[in-house]
OpenMM code with the backbone's topology and positions (N, CA, C; nanometers):
from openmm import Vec3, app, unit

residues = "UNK UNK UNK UNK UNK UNK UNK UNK UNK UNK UNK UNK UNK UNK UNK UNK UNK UNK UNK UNK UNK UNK UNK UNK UNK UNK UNK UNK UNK UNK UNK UNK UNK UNK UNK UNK UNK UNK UNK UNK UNK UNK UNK UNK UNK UNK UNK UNK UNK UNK UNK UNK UNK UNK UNK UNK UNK UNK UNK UNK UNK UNK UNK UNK UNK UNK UNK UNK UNK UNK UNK UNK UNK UNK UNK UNK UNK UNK UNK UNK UNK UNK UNK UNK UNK UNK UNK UNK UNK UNK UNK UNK UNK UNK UNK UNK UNK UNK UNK UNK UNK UNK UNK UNK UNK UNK UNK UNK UNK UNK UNK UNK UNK UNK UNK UNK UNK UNK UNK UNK UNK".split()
positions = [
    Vec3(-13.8357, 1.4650, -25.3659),
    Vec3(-13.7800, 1.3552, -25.4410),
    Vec3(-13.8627, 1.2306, -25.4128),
    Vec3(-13.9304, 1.1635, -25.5276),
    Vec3(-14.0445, 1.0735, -25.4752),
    Vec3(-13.9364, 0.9376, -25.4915),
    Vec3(-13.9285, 0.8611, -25.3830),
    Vec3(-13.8761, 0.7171, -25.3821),
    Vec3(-13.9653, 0.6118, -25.4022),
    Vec3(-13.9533, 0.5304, -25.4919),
    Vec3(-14.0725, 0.4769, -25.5354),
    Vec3(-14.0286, 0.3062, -25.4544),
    Vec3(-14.1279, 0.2800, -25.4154),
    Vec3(-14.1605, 0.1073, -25.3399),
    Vec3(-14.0266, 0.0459, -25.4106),
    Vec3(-14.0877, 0.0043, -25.5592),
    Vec3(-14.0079, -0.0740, -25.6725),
    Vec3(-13.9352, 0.0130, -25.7961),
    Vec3(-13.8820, -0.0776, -25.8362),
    Vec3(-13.8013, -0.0385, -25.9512),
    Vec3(-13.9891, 0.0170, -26.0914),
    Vec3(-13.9617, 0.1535, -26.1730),
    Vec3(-14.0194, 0.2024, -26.2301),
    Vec3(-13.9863, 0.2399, -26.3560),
    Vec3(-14.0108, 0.1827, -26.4926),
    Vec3(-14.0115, 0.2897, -26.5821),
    Vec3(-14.1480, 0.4314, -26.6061),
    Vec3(-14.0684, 0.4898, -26.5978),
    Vec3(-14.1461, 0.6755, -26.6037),
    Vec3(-14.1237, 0.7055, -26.7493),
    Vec3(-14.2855, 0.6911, -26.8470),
    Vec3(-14.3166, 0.7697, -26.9407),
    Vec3(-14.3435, 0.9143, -26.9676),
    Vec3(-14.3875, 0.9692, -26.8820),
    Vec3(-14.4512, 1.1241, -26.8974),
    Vec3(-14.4334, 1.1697, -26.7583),
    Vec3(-14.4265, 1.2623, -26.7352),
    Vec3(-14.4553, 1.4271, -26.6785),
    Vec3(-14.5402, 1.4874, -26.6617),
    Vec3(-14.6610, 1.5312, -26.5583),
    Vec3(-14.7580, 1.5892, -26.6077),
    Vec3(-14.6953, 1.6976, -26.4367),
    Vec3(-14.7007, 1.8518, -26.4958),
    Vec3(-14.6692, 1.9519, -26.4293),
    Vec3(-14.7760, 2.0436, -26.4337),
    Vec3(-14.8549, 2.0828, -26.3022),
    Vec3(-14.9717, 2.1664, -26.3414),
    Vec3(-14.9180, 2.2928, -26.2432),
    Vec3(-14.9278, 2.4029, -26.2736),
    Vec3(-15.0077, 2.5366, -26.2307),
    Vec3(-15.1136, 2.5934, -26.3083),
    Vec3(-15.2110, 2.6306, -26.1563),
    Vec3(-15.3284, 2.6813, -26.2271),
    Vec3(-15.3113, 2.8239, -26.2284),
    Vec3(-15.2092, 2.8353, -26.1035),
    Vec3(-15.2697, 2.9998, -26.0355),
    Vec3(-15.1529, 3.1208, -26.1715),
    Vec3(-15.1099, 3.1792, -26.1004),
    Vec3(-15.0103, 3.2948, -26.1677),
    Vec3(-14.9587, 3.2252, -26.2380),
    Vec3(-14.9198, 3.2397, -26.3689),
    Vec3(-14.8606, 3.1942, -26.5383),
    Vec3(-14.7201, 3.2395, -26.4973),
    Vec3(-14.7008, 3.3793, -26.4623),
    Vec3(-14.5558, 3.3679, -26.3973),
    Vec3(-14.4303, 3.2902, -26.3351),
    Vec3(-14.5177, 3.2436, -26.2054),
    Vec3(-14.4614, 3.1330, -26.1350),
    Vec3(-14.4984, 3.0575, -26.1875),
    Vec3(-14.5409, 2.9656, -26.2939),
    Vec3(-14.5500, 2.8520, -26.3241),
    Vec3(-14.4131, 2.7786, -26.3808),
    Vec3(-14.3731, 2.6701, -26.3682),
    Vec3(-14.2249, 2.6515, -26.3928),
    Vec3(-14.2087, 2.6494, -26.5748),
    Vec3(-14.0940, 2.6766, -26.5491),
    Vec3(-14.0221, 2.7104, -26.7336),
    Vec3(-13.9471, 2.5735, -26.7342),
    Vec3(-13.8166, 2.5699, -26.7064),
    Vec3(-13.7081, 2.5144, -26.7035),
    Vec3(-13.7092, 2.4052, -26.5875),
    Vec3(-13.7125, 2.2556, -26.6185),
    Vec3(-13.7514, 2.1499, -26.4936),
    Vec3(-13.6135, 2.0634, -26.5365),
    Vec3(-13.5483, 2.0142, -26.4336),
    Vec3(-13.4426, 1.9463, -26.4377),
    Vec3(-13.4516, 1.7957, -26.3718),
    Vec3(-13.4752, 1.6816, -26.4350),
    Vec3(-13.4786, 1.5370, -26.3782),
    Vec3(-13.4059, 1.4922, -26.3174),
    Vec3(-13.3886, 1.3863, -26.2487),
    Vec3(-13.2087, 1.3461, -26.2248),
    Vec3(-13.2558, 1.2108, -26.1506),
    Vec3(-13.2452, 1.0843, -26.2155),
    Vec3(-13.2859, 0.9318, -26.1790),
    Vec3(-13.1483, 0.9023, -26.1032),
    Vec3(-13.2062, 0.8360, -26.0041),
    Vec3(-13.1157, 0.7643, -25.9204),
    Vec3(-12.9831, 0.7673, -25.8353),
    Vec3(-13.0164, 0.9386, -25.7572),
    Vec3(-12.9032, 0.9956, -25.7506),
    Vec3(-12.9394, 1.0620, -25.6190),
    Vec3(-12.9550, 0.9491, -25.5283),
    Vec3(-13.0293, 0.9284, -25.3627),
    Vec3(-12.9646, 1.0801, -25.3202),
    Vec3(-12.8069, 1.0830, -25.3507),
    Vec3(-12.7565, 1.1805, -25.2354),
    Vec3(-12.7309, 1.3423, -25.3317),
    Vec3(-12.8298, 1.3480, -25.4446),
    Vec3(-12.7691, 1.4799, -25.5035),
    Vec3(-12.8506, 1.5854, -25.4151),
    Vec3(-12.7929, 1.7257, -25.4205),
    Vec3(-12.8547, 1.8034, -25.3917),
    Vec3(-12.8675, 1.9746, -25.5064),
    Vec3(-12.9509, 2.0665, -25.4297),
    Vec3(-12.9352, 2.1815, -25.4801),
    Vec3(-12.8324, 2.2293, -25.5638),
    Vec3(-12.6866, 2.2294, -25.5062),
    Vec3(-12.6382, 2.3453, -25.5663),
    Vec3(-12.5632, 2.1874, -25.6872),
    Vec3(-12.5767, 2.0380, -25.6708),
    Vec3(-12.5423, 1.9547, -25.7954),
    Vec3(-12.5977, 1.9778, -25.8953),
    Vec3(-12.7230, 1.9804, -25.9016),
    Vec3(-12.8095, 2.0077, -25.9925),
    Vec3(-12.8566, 2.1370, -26.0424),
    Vec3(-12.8422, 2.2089, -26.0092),
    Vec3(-12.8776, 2.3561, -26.0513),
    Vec3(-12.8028, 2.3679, -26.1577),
    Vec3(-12.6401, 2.3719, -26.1676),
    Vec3(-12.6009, 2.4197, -26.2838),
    Vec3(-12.5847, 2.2702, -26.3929),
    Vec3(-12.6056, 2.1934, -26.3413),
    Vec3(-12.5434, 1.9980, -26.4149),
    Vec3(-12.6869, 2.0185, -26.5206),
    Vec3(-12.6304, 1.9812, -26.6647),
    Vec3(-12.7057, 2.0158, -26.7646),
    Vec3(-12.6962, 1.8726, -26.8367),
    Vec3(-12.7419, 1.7798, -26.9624),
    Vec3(-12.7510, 1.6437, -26.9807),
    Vec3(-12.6148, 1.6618, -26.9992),
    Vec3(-12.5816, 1.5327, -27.0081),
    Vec3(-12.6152, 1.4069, -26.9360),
    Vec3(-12.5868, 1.3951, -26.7928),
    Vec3(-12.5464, 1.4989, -26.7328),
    Vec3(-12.5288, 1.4673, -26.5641),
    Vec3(-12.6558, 1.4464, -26.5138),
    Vec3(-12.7775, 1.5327, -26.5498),
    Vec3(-12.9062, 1.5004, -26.5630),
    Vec3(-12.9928, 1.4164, -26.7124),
    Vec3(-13.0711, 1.3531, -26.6007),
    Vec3(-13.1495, 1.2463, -26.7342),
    Vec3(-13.2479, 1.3341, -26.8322),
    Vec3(-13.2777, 1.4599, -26.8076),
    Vec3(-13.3415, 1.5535, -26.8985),
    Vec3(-13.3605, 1.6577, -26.8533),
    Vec3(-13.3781, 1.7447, -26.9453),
    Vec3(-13.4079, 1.8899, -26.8915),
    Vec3(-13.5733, 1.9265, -26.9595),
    Vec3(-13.6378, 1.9620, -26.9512),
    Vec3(-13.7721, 2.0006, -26.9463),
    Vec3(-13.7630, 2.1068, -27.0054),
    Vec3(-13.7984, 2.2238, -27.1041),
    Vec3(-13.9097, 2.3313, -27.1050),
    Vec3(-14.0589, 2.3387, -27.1138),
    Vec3(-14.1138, 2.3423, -27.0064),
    Vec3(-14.2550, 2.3512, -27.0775),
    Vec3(-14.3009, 2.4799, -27.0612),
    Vec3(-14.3849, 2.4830, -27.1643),
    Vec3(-14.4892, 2.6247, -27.2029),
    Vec3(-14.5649, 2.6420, -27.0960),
    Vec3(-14.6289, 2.7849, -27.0656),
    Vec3(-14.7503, 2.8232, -27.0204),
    Vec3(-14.8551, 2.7001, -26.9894),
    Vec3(-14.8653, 2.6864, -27.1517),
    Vec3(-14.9566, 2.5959, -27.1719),
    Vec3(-14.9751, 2.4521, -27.1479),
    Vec3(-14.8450, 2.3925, -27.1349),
    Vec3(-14.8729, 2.2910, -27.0273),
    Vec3(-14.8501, 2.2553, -26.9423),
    Vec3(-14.8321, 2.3859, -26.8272),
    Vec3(-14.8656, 2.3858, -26.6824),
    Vec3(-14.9987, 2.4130, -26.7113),
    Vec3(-15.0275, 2.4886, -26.7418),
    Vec3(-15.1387, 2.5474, -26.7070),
    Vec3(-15.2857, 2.4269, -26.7424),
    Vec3(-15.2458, 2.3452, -26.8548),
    Vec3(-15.3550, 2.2408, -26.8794),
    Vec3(-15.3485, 2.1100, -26.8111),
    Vec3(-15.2026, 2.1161, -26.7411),
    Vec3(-15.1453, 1.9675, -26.7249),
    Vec3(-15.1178, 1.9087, -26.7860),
    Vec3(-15.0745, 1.9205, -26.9529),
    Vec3(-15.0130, 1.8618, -27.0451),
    Vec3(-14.8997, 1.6889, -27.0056),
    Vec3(-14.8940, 1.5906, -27.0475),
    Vec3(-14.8145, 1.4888, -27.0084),
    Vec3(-14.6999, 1.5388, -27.1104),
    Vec3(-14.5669, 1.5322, -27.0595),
    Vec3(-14.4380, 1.5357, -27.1791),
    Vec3(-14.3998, 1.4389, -27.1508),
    Vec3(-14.3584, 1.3826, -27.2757),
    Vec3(-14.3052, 1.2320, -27.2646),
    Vec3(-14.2023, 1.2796, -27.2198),
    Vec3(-14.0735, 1.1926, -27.1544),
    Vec3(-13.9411, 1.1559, -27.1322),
    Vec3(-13.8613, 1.1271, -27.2088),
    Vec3(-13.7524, 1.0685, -27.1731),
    Vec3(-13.6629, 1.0282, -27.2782),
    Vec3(-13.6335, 0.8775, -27.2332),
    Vec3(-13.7045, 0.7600, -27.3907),
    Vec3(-13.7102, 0.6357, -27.3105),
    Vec3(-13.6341, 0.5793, -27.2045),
    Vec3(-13.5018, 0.5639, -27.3004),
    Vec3(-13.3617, 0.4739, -27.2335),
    Vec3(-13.3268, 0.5455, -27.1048),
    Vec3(-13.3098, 0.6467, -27.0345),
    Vec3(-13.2769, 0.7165, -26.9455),
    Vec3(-13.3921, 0.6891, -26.8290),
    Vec3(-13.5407, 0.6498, -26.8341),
    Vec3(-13.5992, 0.6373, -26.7165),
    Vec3(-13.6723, 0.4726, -26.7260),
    Vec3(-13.5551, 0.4023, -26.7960),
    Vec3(-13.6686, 0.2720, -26.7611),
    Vec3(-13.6086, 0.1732, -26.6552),
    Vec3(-13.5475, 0.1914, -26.5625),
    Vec3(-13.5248, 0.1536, -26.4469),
    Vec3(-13.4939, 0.2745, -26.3021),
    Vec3(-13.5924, 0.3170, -26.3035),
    Vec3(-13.5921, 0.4475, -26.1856),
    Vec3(-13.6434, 0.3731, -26.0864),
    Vec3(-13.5723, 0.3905, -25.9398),
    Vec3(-13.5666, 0.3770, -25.8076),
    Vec3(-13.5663, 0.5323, -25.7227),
    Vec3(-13.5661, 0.6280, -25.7713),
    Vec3(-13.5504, 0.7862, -25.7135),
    Vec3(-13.5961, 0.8496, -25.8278),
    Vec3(-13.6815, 0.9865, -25.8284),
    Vec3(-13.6593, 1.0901, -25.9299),
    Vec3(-13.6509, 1.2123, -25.8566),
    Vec3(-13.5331, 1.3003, -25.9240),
    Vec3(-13.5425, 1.4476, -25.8149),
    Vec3(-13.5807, 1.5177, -25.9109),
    Vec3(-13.6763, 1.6056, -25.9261),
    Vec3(-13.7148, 1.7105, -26.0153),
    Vec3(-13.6747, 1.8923, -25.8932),
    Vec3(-13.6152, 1.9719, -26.0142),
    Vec3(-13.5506, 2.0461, -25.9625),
    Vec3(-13.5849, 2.1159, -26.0838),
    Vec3(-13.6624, 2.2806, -26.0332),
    Vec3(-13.7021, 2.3803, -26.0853),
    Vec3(-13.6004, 2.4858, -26.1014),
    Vec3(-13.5509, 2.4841, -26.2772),
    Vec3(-13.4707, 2.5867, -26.2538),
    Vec3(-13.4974, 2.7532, -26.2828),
    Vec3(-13.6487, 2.7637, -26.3538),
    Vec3(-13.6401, 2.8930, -26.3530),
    Vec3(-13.8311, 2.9111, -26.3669),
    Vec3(-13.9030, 3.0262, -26.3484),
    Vec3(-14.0224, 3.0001, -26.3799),
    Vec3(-14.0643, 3.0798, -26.5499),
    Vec3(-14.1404, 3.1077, -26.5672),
    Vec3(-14.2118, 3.1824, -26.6471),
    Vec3(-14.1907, 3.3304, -26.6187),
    Vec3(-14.2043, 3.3584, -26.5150),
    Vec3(-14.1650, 3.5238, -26.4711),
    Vec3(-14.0541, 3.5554, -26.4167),
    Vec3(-13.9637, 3.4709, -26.4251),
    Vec3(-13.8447, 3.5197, -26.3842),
    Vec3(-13.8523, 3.5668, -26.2137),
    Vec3(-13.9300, 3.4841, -26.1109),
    Vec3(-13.9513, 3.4919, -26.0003),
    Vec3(-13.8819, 3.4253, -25.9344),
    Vec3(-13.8579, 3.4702, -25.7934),
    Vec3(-13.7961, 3.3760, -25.6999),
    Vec3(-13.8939, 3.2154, -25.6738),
    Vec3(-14.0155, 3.2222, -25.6249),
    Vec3(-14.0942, 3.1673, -25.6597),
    Vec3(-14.1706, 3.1063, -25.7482),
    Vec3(-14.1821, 2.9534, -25.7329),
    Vec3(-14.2291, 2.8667, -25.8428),
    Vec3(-14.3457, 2.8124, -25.7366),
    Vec3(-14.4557, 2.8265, -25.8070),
    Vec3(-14.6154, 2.7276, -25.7804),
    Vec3(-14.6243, 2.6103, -25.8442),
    Vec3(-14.6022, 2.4996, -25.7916),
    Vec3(-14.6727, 2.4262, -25.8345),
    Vec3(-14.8069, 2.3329, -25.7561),
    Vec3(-14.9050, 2.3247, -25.8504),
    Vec3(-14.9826, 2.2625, -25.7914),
    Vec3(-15.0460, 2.1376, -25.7781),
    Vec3(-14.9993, 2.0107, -25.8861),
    Vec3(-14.9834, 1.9078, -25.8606),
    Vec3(-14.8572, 1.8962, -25.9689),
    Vec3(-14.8275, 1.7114, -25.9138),
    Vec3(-14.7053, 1.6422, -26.0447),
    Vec3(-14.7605, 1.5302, -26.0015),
    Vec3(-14.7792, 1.4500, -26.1726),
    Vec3(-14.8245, 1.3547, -26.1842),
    Vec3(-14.7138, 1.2994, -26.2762),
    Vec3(-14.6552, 1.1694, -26.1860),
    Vec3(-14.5498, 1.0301, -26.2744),
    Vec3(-14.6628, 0.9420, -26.3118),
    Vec3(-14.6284, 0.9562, -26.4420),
    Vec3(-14.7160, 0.8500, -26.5231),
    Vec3(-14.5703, 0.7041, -26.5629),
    Vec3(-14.6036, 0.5819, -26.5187),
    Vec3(-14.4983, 0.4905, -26.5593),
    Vec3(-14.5782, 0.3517, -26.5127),
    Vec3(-14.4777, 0.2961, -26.5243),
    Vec3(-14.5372, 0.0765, -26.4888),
    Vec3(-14.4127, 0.0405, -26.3792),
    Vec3(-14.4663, -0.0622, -26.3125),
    Vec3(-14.3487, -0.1294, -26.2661),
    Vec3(-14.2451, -0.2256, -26.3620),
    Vec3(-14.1678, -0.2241, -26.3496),
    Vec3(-14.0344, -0.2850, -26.4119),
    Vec3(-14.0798, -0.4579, -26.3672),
    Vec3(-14.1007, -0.4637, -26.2480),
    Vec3(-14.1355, -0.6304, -26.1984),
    Vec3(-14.2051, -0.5967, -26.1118),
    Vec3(-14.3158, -0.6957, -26.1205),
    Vec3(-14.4933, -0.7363, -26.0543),
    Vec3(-14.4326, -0.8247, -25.9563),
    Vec3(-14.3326, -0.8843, -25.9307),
    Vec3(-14.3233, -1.0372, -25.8817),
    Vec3(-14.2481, -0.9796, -25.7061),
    Vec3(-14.2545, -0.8268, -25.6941),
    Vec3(-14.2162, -0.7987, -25.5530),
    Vec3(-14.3126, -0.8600, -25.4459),
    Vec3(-14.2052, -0.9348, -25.3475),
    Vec3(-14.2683, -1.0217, -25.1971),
    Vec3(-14.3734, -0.8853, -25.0964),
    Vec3(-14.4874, -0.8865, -25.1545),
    Vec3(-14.5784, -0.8039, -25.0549),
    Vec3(-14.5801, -0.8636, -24.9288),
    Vec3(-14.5733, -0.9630, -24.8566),
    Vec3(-14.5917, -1.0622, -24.7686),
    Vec3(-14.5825, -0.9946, -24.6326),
    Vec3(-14.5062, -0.8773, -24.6621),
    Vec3(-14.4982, -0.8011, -24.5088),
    Vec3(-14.6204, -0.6837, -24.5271),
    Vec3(-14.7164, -0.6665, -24.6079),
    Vec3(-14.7759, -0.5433, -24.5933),
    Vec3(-14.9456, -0.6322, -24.5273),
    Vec3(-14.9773, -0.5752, -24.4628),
    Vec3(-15.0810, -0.6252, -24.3653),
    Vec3(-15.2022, -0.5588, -24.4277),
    Vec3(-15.3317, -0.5861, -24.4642),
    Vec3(-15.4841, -0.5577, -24.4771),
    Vec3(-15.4693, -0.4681, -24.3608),
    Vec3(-15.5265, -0.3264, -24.4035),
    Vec3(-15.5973, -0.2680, -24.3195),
    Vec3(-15.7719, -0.2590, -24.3142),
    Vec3(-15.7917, -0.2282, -24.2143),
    Vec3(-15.9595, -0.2546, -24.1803),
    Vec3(-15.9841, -0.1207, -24.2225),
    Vec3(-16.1780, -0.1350, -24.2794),
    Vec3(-16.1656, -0.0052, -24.3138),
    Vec3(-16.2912, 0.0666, -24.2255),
    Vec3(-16.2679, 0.1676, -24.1940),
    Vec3(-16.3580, 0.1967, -24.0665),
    Vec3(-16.4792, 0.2759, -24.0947),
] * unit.nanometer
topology = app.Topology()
chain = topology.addChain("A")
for resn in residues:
    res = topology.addResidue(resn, chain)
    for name in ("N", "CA", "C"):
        topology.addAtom(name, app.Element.getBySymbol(name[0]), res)
């Protein structure tokens, strides 16, 4: 579950597997701002308890395809839990091999004042 610094709107999705098409995920489940959910909340919670549900193809795991979102639902994200509900092969196992949040900050005007220059060696 990536906790992000600041407040985020999240445009796209980018879900890659390269390896086995099998394990690559089918069915992806979102869920904004919901610090204390877990496993068995989300597994069966279908919209609107979740902010979207995902199918993607083969084909865009496998290319890294971006899927847009659904605007109104991620333009103030502070948490996203992504939760795999089934793969391509019907495996216990899901590969993934990167996830890329594509989004902006909501407000530029956060007090950095405590983060210190590091030296670079």
């Amino acid at each position: 579950m990536p906790d992000f610094n600041q407040t985020v709107r999240v445009k796209s999705l980018i879900i890659k597997s390269t390896s086995s098409p099998s394990s690559a995920p089918k069915i992806v489940k979102l869920a904004v701002n919901r610090p204390s959910m877990g496993f068995e909340d989300i597994e069966d919670a279908d919209e609107p308890a979740v902010a979207q549900v995902l199918e993607l193809s083969e084909e865009d795991v496998k290319e890294g395809k971006p899927v847009a979102l659904r605007f109104v639902r991620f333009q103030s994200v502070n948490s996203l839990h992504i939760f795999v509900g089934s793969n391509h092969g019907g495996e216990d196992a899901s590969r993934i091999d990167a996830i890329d949040i594509i989004g902006v900050p909501v407000e530029t005007t956060k007090d950095l004042s405590g983060l210190r220059q590091q030296e670079q060696q």
